[in-house]
Structure formats: structure tokens, C-alpha cells
RODO-2510 file (C-alpha; in nm, 4 decimals, decimal comma):
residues 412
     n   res          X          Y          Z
     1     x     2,6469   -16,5483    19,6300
     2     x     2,9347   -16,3125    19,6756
     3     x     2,9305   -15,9263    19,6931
     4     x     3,0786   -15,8585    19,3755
     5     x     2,7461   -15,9155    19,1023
     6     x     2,8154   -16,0316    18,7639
     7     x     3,1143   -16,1510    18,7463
     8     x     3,0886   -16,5462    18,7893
     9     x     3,0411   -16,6397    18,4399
    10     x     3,0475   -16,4876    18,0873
    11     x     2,6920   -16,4524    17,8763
    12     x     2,8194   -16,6253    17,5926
    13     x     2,9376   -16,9550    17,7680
    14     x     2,5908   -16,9084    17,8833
    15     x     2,4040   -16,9270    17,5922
    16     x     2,6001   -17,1893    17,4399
    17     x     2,5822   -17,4108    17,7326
    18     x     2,2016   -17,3686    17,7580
    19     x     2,1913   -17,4014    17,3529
    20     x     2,3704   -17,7933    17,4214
    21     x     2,1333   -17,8658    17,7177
    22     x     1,8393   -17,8172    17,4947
    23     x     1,9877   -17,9660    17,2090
    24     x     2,0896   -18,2637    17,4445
    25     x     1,7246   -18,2682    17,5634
    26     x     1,6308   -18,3958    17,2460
    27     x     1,8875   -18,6488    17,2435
    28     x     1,7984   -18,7900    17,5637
    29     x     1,4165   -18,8542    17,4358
    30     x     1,2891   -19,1732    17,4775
    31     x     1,3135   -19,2335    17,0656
    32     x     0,9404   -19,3767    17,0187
    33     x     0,8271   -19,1066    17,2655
    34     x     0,9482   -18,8491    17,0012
    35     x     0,8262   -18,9887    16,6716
    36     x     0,4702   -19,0465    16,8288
    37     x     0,4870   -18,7057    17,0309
    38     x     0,3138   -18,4061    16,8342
    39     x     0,6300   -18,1849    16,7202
    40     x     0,4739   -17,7976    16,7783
    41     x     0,3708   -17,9146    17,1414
    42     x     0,6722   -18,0800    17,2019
    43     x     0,9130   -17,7742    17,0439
    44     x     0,6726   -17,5521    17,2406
    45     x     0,7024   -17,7160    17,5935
    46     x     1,0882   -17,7340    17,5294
    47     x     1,1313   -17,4016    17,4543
    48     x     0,9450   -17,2943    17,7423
    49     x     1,1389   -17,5354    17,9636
    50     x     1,5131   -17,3468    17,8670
    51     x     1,3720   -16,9946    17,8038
    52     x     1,5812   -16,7611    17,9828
    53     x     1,4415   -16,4906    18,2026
    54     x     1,6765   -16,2465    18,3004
    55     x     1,5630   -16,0872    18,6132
    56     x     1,4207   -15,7587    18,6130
    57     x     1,3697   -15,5435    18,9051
    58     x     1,0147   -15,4140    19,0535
    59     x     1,1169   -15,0747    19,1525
    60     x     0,7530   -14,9951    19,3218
    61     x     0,8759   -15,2935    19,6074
    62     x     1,2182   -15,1495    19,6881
    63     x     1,2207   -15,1396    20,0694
    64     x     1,4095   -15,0943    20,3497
    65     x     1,4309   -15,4713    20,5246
    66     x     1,6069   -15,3992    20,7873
    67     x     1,7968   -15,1441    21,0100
    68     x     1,9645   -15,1007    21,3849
    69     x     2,2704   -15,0482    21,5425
    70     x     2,5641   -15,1905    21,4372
    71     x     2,9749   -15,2262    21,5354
    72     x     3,1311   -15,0781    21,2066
    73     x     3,4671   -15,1816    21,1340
    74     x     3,6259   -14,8163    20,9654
    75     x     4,0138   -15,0114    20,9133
    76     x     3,9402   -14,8947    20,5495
    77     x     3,8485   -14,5166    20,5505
    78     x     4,1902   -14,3519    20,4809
    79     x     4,0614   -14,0409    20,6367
    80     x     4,0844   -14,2208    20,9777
    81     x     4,4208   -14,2227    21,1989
    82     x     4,4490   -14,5853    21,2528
    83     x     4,7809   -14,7179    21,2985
    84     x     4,7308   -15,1135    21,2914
    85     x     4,4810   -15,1872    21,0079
    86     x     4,5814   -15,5591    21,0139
    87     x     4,2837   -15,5780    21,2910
    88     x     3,9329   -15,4509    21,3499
    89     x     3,8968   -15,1066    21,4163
    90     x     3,5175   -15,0806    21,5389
    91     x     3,2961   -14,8011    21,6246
    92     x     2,9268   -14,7499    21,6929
    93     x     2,7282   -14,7302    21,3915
    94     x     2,4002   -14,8547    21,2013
    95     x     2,3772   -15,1275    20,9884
    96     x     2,0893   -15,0768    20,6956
    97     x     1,9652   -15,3557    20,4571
    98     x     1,7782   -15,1972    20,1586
    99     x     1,5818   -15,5088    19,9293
   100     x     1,5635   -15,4947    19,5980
   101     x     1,2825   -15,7038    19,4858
   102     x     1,3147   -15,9352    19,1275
   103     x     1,1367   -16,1342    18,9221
   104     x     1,3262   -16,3944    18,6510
   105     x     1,6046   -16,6468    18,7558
   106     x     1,8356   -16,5035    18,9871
   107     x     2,1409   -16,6665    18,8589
   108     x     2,1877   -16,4484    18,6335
   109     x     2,3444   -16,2014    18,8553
   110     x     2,6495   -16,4148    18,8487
   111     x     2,6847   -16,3857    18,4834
   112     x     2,8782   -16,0483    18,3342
   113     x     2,7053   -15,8991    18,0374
   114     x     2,8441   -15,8154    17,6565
   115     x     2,8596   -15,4369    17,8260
   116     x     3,0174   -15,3964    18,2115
   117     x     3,2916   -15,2271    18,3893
   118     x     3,6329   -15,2973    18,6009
   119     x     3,3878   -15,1602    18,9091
   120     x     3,0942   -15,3952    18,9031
   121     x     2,8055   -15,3578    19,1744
   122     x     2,7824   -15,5343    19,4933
   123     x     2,5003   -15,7065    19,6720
   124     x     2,3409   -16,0271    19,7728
   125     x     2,0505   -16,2351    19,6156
   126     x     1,8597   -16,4216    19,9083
   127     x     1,5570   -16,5554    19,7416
   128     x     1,4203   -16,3034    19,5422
   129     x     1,5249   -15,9996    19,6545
   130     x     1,8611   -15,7986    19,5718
   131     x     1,9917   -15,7274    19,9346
   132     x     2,2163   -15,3607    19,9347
   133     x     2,3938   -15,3257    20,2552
   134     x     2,5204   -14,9566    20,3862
   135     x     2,6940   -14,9420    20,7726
   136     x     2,7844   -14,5725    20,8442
   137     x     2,8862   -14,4216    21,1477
   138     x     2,6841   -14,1208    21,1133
   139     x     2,3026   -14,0609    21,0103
   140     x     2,3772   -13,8985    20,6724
   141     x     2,0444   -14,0225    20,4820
   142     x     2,0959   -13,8717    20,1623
   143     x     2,4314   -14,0509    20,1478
   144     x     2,2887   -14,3885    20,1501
   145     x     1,9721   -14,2519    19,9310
   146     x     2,2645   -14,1730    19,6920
   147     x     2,4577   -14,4575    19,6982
   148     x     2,1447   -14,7066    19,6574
   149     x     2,0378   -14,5026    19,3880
   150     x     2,3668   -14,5261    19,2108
   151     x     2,4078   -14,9388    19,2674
   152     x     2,0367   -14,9679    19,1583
   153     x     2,0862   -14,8241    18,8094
   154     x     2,3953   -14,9425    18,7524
   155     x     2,2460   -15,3133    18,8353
   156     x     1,9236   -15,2291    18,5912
   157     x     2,2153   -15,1621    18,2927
   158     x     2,3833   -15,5231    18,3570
   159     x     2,0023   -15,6554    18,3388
   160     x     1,9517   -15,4807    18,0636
   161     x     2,2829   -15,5951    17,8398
   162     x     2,2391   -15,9291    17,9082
   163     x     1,8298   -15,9192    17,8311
   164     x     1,9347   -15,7958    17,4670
   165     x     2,1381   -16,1181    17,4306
   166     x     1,8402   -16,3146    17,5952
   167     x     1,6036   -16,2061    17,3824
   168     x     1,8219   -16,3063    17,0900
   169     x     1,8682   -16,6985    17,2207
   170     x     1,5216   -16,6828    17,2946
   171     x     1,3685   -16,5765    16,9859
   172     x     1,6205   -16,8336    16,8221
   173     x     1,5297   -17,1140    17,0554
   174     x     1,2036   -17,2685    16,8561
   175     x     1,4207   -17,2793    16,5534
   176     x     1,7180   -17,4362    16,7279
   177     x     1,4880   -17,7361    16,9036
   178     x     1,2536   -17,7896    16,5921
   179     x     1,6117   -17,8036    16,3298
   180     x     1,7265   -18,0741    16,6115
   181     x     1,3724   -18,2275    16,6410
   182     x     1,3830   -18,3075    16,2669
   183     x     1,7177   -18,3819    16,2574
   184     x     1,6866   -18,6611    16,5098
   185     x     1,3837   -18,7840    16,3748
   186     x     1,5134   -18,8413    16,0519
   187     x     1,7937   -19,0468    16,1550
   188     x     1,5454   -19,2822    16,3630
   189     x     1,3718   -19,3284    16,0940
   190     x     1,6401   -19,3702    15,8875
   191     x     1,8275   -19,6145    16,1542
   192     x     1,4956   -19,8492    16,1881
   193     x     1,4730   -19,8713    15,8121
   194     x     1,8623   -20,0323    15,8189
   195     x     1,7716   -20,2533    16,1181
   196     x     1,4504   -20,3904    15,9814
   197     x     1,6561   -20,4552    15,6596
   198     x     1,9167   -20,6400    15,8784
   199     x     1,5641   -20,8785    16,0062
   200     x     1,7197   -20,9449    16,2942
   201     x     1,5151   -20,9101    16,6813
   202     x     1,7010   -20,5683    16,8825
   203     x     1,7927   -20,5408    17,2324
   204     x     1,6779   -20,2497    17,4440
   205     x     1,9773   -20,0242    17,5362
   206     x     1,9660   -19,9515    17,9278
   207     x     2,0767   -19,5876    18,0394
   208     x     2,0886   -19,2360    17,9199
   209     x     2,3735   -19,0090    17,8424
   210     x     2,4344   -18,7273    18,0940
   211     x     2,3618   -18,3764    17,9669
   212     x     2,6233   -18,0781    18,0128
   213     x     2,4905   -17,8574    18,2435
   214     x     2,5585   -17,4643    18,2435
   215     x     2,4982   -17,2280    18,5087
   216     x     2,1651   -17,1682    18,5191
   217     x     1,8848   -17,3382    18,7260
   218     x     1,6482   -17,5014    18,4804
   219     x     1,3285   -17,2849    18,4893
   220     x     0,9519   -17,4310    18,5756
   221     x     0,7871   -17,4523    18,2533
   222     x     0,4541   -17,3492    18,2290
   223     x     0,3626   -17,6031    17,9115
   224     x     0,3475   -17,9206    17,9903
   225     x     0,5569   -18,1976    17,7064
   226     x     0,2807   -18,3307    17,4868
   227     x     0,1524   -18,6760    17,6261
   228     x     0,3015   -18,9867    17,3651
   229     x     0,3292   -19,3351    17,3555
   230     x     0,6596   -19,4747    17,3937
   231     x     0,5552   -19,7889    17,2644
   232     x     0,7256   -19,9099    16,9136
   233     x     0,6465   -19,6229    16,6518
   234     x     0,4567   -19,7115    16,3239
   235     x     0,5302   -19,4526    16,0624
   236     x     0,1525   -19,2989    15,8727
   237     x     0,1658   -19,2838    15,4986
   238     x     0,2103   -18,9467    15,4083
   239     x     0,1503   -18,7771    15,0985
   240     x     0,4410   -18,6091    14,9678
   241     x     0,4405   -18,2969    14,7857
   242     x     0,5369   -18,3929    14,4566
   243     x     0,2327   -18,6185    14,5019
   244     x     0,0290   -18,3942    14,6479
   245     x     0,0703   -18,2070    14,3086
   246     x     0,0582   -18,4805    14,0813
   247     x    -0,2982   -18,5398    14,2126
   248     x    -0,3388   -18,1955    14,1300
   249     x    -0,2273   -18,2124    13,7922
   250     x    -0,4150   -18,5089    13,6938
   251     x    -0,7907   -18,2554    13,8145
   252     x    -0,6521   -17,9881    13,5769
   253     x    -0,5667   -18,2382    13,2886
   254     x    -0,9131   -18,3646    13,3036
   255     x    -1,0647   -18,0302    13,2932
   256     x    -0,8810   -17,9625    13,0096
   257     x    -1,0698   -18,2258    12,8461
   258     x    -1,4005   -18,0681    12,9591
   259     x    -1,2685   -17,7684    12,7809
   260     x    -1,2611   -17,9738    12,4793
   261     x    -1,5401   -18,1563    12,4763
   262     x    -1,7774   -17,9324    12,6115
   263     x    -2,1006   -18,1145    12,4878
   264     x    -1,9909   -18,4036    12,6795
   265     x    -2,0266   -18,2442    13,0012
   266     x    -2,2670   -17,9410    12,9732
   267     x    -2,5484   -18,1467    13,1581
   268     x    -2,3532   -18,2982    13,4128
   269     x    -2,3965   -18,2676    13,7926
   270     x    -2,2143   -18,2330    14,0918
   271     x    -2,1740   -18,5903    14,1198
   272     x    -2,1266   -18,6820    13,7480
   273     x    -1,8701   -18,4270    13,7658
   274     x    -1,6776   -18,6040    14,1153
   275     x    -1,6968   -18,9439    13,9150
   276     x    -1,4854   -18,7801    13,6277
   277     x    -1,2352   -18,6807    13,8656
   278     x    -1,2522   -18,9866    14,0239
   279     x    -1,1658   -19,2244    13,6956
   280     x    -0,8388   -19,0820    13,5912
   281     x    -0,7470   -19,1180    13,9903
   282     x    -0,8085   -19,4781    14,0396
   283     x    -0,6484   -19,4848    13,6747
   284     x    -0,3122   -19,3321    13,8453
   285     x    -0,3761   -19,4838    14,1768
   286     x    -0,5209   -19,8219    14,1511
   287     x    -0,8708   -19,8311    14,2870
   288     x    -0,7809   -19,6599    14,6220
   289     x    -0,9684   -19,3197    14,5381
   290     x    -1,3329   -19,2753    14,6633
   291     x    -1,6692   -19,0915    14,6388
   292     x    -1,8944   -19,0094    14,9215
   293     x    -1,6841   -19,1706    15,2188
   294     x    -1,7365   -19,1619    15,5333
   295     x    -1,4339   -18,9882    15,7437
   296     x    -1,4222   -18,8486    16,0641
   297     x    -1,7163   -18,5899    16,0851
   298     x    -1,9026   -18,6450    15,7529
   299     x    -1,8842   -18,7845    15,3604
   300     x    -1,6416   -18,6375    15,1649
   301     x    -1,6491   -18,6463    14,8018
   302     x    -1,2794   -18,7357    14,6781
   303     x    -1,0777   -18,9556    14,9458
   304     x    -0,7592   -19,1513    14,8260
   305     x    -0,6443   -19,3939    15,1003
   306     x    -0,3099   -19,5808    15,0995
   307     x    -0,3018   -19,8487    15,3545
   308     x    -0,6055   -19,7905    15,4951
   309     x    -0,4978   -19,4338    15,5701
   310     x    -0,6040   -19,0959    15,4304
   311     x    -0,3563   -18,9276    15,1904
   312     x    -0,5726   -18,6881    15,0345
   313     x    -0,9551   -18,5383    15,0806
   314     x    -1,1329   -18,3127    14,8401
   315     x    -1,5091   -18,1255    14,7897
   316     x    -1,6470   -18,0868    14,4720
   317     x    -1,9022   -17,8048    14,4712
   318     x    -2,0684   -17,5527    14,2457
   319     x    -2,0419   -17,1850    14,2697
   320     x    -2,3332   -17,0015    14,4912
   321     x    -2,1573   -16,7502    14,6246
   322     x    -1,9113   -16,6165    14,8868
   323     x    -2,1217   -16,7724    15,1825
   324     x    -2,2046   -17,0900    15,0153
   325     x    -1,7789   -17,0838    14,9533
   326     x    -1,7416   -17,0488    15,3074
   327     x    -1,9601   -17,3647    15,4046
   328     x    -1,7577   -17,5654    15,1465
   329     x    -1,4626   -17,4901    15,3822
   330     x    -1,6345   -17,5371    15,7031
   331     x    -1,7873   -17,8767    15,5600
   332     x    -1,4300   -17,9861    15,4141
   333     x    -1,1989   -17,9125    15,7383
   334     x    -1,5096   -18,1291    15,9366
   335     x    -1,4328   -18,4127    15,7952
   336     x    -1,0744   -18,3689    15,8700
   337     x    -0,8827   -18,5879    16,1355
   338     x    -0,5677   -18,4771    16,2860
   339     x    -0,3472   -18,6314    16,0270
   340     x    -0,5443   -18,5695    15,7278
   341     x    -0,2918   -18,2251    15,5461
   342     x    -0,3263   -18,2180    15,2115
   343     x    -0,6583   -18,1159    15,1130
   344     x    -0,8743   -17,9242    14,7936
   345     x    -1,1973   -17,7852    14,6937
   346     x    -1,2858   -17,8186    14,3461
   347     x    -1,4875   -17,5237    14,2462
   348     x    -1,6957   -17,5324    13,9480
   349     x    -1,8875   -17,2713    13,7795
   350     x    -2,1654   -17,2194    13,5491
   351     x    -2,2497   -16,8285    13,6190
   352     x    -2,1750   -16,5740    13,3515
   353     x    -1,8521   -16,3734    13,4948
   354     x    -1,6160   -16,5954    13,5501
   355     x    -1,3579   -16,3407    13,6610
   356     x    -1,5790   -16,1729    13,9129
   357     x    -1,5972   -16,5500    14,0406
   358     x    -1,1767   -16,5734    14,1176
   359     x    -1,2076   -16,2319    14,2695
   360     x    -1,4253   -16,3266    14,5156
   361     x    -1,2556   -16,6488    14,6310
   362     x    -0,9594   -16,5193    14,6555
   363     x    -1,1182   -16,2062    14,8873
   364     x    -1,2861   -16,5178    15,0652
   365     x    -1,0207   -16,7369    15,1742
   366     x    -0,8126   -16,5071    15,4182
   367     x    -1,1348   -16,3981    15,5807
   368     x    -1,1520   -16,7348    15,7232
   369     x    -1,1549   -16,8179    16,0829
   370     x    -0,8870   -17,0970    16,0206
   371     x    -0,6928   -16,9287    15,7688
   372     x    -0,2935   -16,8992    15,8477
   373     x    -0,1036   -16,7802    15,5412
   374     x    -0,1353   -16,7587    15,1181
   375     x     0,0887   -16,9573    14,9450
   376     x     0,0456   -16,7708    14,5964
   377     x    -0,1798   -16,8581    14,2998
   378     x    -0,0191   -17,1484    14,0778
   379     x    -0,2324   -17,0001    13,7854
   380     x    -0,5130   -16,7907    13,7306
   381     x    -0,7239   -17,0461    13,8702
   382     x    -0,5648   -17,2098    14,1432
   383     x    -0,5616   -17,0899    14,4851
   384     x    -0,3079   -17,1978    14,7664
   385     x    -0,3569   -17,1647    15,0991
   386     x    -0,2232   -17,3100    15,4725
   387     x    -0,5468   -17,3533    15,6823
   388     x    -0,5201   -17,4661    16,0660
   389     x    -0,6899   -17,8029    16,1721
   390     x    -0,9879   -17,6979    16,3691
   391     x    -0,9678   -17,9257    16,6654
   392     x    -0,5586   -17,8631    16,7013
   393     x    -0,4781   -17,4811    16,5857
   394     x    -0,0669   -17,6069    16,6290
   395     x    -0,1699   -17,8787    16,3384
   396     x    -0,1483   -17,6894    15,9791
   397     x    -0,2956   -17,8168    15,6716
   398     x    -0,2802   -17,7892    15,2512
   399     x    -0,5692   -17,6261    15,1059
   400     x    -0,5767   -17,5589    14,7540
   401     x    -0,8865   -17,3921    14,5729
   402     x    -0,9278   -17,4933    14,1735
   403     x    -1,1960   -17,2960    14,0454
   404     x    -1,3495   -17,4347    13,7040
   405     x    -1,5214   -17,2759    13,4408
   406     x    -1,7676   -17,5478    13,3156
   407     x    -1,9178   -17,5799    13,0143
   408     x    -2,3203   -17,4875    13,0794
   409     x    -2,6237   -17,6698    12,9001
   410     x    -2,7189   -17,5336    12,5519
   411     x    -3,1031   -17,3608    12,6279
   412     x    -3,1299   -17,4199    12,2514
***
């Protein structure tokens, strides 16, 4: 590296190089590896892979690494009466190597920050040290004390402008790679869908594109890229929001009809209650809705399957109480496998107090040990929540509460 620091490349050709290598990353991803690859592991490895560390300096190490006599060449010290400085002029000196000791990529003392001067430091980077060397022809101490002191802070201010703009790429980064993630993803999918239209057999393309590479060594990531198939991918049936609410809907018609009828239903159970529900969903999805199914941990009470695959999973219970409320959860996100999102817990009630009843599930829910964020309250009654999926914390979930105020049995 040469003695003048910072002063190879500019910060922002920087970032926006290492912006198009991630970017470019994504593009060079084996296609079925990245629709069958789980997206917050991958846009967490891949953020950690093109993080940039700027170096900072362990001032406690500082050390002198080496020292001993020297030939000084003094051609340049006007104070000197040298006739021919077109040649050596040497005299007996010391030579002293003071280390500087680092820890981040040390590349980036080739790149000039936002914030320098027409005088930038010198020094050499050798590993990962910072090597500051003083010859003098005298033993003035305090000179070179000085002098390191001086190219030492003024270093640590360079480190420092161009950690400001770091930290802004990096706190950017899992935006930039999951926006390009999706992006890409959605014209595969969008790209099989025309060549399965064509129904015509595809040929495997052979090589990758080259990336553009900027001036920084790629760091060692410390989280490993989520293990996926690369085999050909096979798209789940998801439930999409507008029929994730739909579903919804249809539970809070029918309860409107309990509120009509309420003789109908005052004697009815927890199950007699599920196979309501259950009626008007087979009605609106043709048979595929179930009772007491077996799924992944347990029986669940409501589970609609398209394909063969879970769209949507719900408990029915009755209200006994926070802890009780708590177990409904715990029992509900059991039976949940990794791709099963959209979820509910139909609450119903029979206890005088009805409003004390909302208060406490709604004091309930964020107390949970899976609990992530509230989504709001779609009416008095309904609760919205995004829960985590117990056996993958990076794999979020819909949970919506419906609380119901049933009619109760006439003692009469």
C-alpha cells in the first residue's frame, strides 16, 4: 500500500460498487436455489457476507515494533547545506517503526472519506497493523511522541467519516437485498408461468455472469446461506390476504346470525359451535375445511387445505381466563408447521362482563413469549397480531383473536 492513506478510491464509488455486488449476488443465484431457500436466512447471510467494517484502531496495542540504527537520507531538510540534492545525502541516524494495531478490513485505508484534507496521513498496512515510520538523526523522543500522536488522530477522523457513511449502507443493506430478493423472485415465477404456458421441454443455460467487483476484499461471513434444494421449485398454495380476510368475514357473518337467533345456539358447545363455523366454510370453499385434524403437533379445530396443503388453521375455545387464553395460543402455534401463516382463535364467551373480557385479551397477547408486533383492532372485537413460528423465530405468522359474545342458556 503506499504512504499516502486514503486516497486510492472515493467512499461513494465504494458503496455503490459494493451496493451492485450484492445486488449481483442475487442475480447470480442458482434460480431454484432461491425460491426453495428461506428468504430472512438467506437476506441475513447476504448481508453479513457485504457488511462493511471500517477498521477501527485498538489504542491499548499501539507499540513500538521495531527500532535501531539507521543511514538517514536528510536531501530534504532545507535547514541543511547540501549542494547536490539530486543524490543521497546520508547520515547516522535511527530508524523507529511504531504499529498501530486494527480490527475491520484494511482496505479501507485506501479509500478517502466524505471529510479529508490536501495533507492526508502516511503509513503502511502490513496485515493488521498500521505501521508509522520516524528516522531522525537525533534522539528527540518527544518529537516522534508528537508526531505519532498527531498521525494517529488524524487517521481515527478518516475512520471515523467514512464509518458514518458505513453505518448508513449498512443499516440500508437488509432492505436493499430483501427489495432485490423479491424482485427476482417474482420474475421467476412470473417467467416459469410463460414457459409452462409455452408446454414446451427447456434447456439448462451453462455459465454465470461475472459480477463487478469494487475495492474491497469480500469479508468472511459469520452466517452461513440457508441450506436449499436446487432441484425444480414447486410453488405452496398460499393464502392471500384478501382471502385470509374473507375467511374472516364469513366467522363474523355467522355470528351475526347467533346474535339473531340466540335460542338457536344458547345450549351449544364448543364443538357444536366449530361445526357452525365450519358449514358456511365448506359452503364458500367446497368441502376442503375440517374439524379436529390432525397437523403437525396436534388436532386443530378449523383447517382449510387447498391441494393437500394448509391455507388456514383456527381454535375454537371458550373463555376461562387469561391463563387458559394463553394455552389456546401455546396449543394453536403447536400445531403449526413452518409454512402454516395465517392463523385465528375464535374466542367465545358466556361470562357476565363482556368488556372486562376484551380488556384482558388484549393485555394478554403482547405478554406472549412469541409475540412480535400489534397490527391494530379491526373492531371492538377483533384482535390482530404478528406472532413468530416457534421452531423458526425468522418465520412470522397471522394471528387474529375474534372474541364472541354468545348467547348463554335460559336457567328459566
Amino acid at each position: 500500500m503506499r504512504d499516502y492513506l486514503f486516497t486510492q478510491y472515493d467512499i461513494a464509488g465504494v458503496l455503490e460498487g459494493q451496493r451492485k455486488t450484492a445486488t449481483d449476488a442475487i442475480q447470480n443465484l442458482d434460480p431454484n436455489y432461491l425460491l426453495n431457500a428461506d428468504e430472512a436466512q438467506l437476506v441475513a447471510a447476504l448481508a453479513d457476507e457485504y457488511r462493511l467494517e471500517v477498521p477501527v484502531v485498538r489504542d491499548d496495542e499501539i507499540h513500538v515494533a521495531d527500532h535501531g540504527e539507521a543511514s538517514i537520507d536528510v536531501r530534504g531538510d532545507p535547514n541543511r547545506p547540501i549542494f547536490d540534492r539530486s543524490r543521497p545525502f546520508l547520515l547516522p541516524g535511527t530508524r523507529t517503526t511504531i504499529a498501530v494495531p486494527f480490527v475491520g478490513n484494511p482496505e479501507f485505508f485506501e479509500v478517502r472519506p466524505q471529510t479529508y484534507t490536501q495533507n492526508p496521513p502516511r503509513g503502511k498496512v502490513v496485515g493488521a497493523e498500521l505501521l508509522l515510520v520516524y528516522e531522525r538523526v537525533d534522539h528527540d523522543a518527544a518529537v516522534i511522541k508528537a508526531e505519532y500522536q498527531r498521525t494517529v488522530g488524524q487517521v481515527k477522523s478518516y475512520l471515523e467519516s467514512l464509518q458514518k457513511s458505513a453505518e448508513g449502507f449498512n443499516q440500508g443493506l437488509e432492505s436493499l437485498l430483501r427489495d432485490a430478493i423479491r424482485v427476482r423472485k417474482t420474475k421467476l415465477l412470473a417467467d416459469a408461468g410463460m414457459v409452462e404456458a409455452l408446454g414446451l421441454p427447456m434447456r439448462q443455460r451453462e455459465g454465470a455472469a461475472t459480477t463487478y467487483a469494487v475495492p474491497l476484499q469480500r469479508r468472511r461471513p459469520k452466517i452461513e446461506r440457508p441450506v436449499a434444494s436446487t432441484a425444480k421449485f414447486q410453488p405452496e398454495p398460499v393464502l392471500a390476504q384478501e382471502e385470509y380476510e374473507s375467511i374472516l368475514s364469513i366467522v363474523k357473518n355467522m355470528v351475526r346470525v347467533m346474535e339473531k337467533s340466540p335460542r338457536a345456539f344458547e345450549g351449544m358447545q364448543e364443538e357444536d359451535l366449530r361445526t357452525h363455523f365450519l358449514v358456511q366454510l365448506n359452503a364458500q370453499y367446497e368441502g376442503q375445511a375440517t374439524a379436529e385434524t390432525f397437523n403437525y403437533d396436534g388436532k386443530t379445530d378449523i383447517l382449510i387445505r387447498v391441494e393437500g396443503k394448509n391455507v388456514f388453521i383456527a381454535e375454537c375455545k371458550f373463555w376461562n381466563g387469561e391463563k387458559a387464553f394463553r394455552g389456546t395460543i401455546d396449543q394453536l402455534l403447536s400445531y403449526l408447521s413452518w409454512r402454516d401463516t395465517k392463523t385465528a382463535v375464535l374466542v367465545f364467551s358466556r361470562k357476565t362482563g363482556f368488556t372486562e373480557v376484551l380488556k384482558k385479551i388484549a393485555a394478554t397477547l403482547p405478554m406472549h413469549s412469541q409475540f412480535v408486533r400489534d397490527l391494530g383492532k379491526t373492531d371492538e372485537s377483533t384482535f390482530r397480531s404478528i406472532f413468530k413460528q416457534p421452531n423458526d423465530p425468522d418465520r412470522h405468522l397471522f394471528l387474529t383473536v375474534m372474541a364472541f359474545d354468545v348467547p348463554r342458556a335460559n336457567k328459566g
